[in-house]
C-alpha positions as CSV (number, residue, x, y, z in Angstrom):
1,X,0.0,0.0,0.0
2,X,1.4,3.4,-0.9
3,X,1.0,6.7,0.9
4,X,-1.3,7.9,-2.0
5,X,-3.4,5.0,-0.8
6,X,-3.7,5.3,2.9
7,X,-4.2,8.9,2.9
8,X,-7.2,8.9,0.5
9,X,-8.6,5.7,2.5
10,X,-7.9,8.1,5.8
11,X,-9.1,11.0,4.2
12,X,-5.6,13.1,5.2
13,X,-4.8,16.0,2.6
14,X,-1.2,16.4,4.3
15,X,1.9,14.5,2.9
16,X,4.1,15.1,5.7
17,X,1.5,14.3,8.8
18,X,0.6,10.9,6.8
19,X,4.3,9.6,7.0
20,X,4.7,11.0,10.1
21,X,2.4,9.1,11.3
22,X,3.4,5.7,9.6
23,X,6.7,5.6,10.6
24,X,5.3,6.6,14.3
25,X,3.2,3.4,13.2
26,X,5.7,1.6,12.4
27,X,7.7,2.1,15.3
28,X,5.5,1.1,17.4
29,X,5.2,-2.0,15.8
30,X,9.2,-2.7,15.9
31,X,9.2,-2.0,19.5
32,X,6.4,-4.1,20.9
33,X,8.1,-7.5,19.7
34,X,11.4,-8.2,20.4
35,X,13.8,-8.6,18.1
36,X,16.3,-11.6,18.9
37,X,15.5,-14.0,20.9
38,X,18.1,-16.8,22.0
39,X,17.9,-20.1,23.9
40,X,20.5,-21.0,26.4
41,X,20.7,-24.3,28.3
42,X,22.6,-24.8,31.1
43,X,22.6,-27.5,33.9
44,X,21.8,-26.8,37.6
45,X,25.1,-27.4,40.0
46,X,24.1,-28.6,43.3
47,X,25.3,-25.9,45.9
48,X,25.5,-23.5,43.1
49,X,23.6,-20.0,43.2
50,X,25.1,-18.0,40.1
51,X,25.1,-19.4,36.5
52,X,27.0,-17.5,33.4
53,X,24.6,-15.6,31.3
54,X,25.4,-14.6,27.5
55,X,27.4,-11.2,27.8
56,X,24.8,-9.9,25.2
57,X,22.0,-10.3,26.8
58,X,19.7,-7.3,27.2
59,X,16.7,-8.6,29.3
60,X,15.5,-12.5,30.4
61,X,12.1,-13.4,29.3
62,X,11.5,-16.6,31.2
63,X,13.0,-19.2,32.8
64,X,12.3,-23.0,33.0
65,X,13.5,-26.0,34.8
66,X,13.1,-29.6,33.3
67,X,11.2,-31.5,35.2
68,X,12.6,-35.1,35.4
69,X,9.7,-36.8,36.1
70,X,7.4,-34.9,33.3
71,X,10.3,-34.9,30.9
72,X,8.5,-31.3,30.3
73,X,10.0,-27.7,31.0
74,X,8.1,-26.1,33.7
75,X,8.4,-21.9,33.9
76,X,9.8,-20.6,37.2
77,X,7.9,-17.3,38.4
78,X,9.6,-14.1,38.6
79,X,10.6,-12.1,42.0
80,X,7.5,-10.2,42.8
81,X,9.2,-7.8,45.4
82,X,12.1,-6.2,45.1
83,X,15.6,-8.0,45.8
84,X,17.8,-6.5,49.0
85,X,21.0,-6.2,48.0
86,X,23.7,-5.5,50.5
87,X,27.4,-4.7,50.3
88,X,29.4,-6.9,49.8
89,X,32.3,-6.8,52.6
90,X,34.3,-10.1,52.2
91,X,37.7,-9.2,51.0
92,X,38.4,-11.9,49.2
């Protein structure tokens, strides 16, 4: 569809506030699905609390645990309340 065509079906008579508006449109559009997505597998260490995450990573979107006895992935919610953080003073 060309601009021609959406602004006659719209019934704009301005050039510049029809593309405006579809690359606002379009933006919108680009930014409400992400854009690569990657799997990473890694096993759970007994004892273990920390687990190396891809150094490109800009946000997690879920995380699952096999469950052995399902032989299916189950999702593990995410922290509700907000996590305390305190200094760390070992100096080691």
């Amino acid at each position: 569809m060309t601009v021609q065509e959406i602004m006659e079906r719209t019934g704009l008579k301005e050039t510049g506030l029809a593309k405006a508006w579809i690359k606002d449109a379009v933006q919108i559009i680009r930014s409400s699905y992400p854009e690569h997505i990657k799997v990473d597998k890694q096993n759970i260490i007994d004892g273990e609390r920390e687990y190396i995450l891809p150094a490109d990573m800009i946000s997690l979107l879920s995380i699952s645990v096999k469950d052995t006895t399902d032989k299916k992935y189950k999702k593990i919610r995410r922290i509700s309340n907000d996590i305390v953080v305190k200094e760390d003073t070992d100096p080691e």
